[in-house]
N, C-alpha and C positions, 0 to 999 in steps of 0.2 A: 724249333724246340718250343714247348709251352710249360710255365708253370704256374700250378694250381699251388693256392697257400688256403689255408684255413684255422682263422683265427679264433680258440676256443677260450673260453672261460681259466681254465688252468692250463691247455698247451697250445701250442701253435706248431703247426706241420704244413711243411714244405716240400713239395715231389716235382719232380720236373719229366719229362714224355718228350721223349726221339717223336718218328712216324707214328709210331701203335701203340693202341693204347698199356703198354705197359710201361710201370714207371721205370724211369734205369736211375736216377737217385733219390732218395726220402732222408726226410732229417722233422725228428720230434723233440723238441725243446720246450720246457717247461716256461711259463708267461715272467714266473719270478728270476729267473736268469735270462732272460730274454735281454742281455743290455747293448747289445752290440748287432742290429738289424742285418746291416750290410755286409759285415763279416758273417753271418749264416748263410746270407743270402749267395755269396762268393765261394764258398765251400760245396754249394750244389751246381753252381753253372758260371762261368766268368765272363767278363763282357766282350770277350774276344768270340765268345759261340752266340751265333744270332740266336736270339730271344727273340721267336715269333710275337707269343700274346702272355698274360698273366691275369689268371682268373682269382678274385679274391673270396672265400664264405667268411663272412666277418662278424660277428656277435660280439665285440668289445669294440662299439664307436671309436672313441677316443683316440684306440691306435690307428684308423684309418689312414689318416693325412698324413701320419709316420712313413707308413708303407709303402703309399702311394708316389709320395718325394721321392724317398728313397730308391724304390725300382725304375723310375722314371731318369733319376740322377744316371743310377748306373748302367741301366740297360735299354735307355731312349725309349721305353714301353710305357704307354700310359696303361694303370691296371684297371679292369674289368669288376664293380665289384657286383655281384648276384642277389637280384633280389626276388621277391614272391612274385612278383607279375610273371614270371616263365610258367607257371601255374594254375588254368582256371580256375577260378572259386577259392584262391588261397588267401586268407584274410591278409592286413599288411603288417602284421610285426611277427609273422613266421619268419624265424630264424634263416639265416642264410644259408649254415649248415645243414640243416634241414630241408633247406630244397634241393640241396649236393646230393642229401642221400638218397632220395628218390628218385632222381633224374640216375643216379648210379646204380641205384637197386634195379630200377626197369631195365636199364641197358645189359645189364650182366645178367638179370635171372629171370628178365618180363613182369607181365601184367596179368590180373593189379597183384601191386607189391605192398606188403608191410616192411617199414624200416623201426625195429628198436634199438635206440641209442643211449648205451650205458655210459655217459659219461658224468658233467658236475650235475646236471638233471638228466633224469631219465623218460627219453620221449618216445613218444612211438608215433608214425605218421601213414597213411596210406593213399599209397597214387593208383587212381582207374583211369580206363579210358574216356576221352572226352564224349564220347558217348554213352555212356553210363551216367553222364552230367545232367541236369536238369538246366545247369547255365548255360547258354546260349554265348558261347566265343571260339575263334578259330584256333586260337590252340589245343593241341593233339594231346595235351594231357590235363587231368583232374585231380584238385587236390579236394581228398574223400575224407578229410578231417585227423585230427590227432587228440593226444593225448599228452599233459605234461604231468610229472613226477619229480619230488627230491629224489636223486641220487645216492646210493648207497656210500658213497662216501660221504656226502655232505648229511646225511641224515643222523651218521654217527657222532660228525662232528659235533650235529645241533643238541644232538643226545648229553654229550660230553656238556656244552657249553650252558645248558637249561638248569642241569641238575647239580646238587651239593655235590654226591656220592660217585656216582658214574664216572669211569674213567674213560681217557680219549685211546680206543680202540682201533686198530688197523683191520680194513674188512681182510678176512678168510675166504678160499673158495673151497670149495666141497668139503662143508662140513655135513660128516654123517652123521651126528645123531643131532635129533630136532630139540631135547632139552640138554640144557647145559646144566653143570654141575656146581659152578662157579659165576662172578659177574662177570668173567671174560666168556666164557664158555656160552652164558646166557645172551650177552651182547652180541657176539660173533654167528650163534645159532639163530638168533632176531633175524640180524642183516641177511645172513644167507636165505635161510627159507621165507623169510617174510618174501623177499624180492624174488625170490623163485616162483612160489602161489601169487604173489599178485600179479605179476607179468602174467603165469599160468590163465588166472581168471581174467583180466584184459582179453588174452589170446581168444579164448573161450568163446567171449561174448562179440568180439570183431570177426569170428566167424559163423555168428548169428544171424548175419547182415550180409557181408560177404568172405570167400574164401579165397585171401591174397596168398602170396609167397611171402613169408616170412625169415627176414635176411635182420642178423645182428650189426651192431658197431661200437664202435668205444671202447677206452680203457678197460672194462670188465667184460665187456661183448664178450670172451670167449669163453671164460668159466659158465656165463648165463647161460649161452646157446648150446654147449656140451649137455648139459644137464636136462633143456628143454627139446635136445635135439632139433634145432634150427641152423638156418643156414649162416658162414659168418663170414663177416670181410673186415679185416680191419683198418683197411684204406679207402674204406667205402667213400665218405667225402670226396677226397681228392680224385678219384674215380669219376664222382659226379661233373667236379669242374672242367675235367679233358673231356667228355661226353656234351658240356652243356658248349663247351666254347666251339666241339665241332659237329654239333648237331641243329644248335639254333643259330649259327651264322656270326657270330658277332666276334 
């Protein structure tokens, strides 16, 4: 058995993989109830079923050495955790989840791939072939650069948090009409369309250069991709990590 965990800004998600790569248990918990590691972790697999390996994408340092005890404690596994070097030309503080989604996005729907991920930022990344590279290394994949963005949730929140007046709004998905009539109407038509045309024009201009497969993720990934007509996965991560741990050996 293998399990991929990936530790996000606001949740952490846990899936664990039989033989193939499909997951047979997932478990999404929010970072702020997060109090009790090992009881989640015992709820997905016991230590009575061998636990092959445990792959970690981790974006919240701090909890690493938590994680690490812990599955190590319980399940004799030293964890795995993911960093940018699995990637040509990836600079070093690309996010760990960020290299799950690419390595996930290639495997599931090929090359080159765009991954946009809606979550507490919204990123967008694209993997080509390493020969498409101008870097000279033997790995079989390139990273062909990204993009970072606030997050539609956290944009509102800044929204809320800047201004006198503005109240703290919950995003909406498909809102049809582009003016609002009201400060929520207004707020809520912001978030939605704003973040629909600028992804739109990102899109746009990254197929100026070139013309990847374009695959959603994230807490909002699915309202975005409906509306842009892209493709979505919302376990895309965790997908990445059972691919990365049985494809580059480790």
């Amino acid at each position: 058995m293998f399990l991929g965990i990936n530790i996000g800004n606001s949740f952490t998600s846990i899936g664990l993989f039989k033989t193939t790569p499909e997951i047979y248990k997932y478990m999404k918990i929010a970072n702020k109830e997060l109090w009790d590691i090992k009881t989640c972790l015992l709820e997905i697999v016991s230590p009575k079923e061998q636990v092959e390996a445990v792959m970690i994408a981790s974006v919240v340092p701090q909890k690493n050495e938590t994680f690490a005890r812990i599955i190590e404690a319980v399940y004799g596994v030293v964890p795995f955790f993911i960093d940018p070097s699995l990637l040509n030309g990836a600079y070093p503080e690309l996010g760990a989840d960020r290299v799950a989604n690419l390595i996930g996005g290639q495997k599931l729907f090929g090359l080159p791939v765009c991954v946009i991920d809606f979550g507490t930022a919204t990123t967008i990344d694209v993997l080509i072939p390493n020969s498409q590279s101008p870097i000279p290394n033997p790995q079989p994949l390139s990273y062909g650069g990204g993009v970072i963005l606030p997050g539609v949730s956290s944009g509102l929140k800044s929204l809320h948090q800047n201004t006198a007046l503005l109240p703290n709004v919950d995003f909406s998905a498909e809102i049809t009409q582009i003016l609002g009539k009201s400060t929520h109407e207004c707020i809520k038509a912001g978030a939605y369309w704003g973040e629909v045309y600028r992804i739109q024009g990102l899109i746009n201009k990254i197929k100026e250069t070139i013309n990847p497969i374009f695959v959603c993720t994230g807490g909002m990934g699915e309202q975005f991709a409906k509306v842009l007509a892209l493709k979505y996965e919302p376990l895309l991560t965790l997908y990445g990590l059972y691919f990365i741990w049985k494809h580059f050996k480790y």
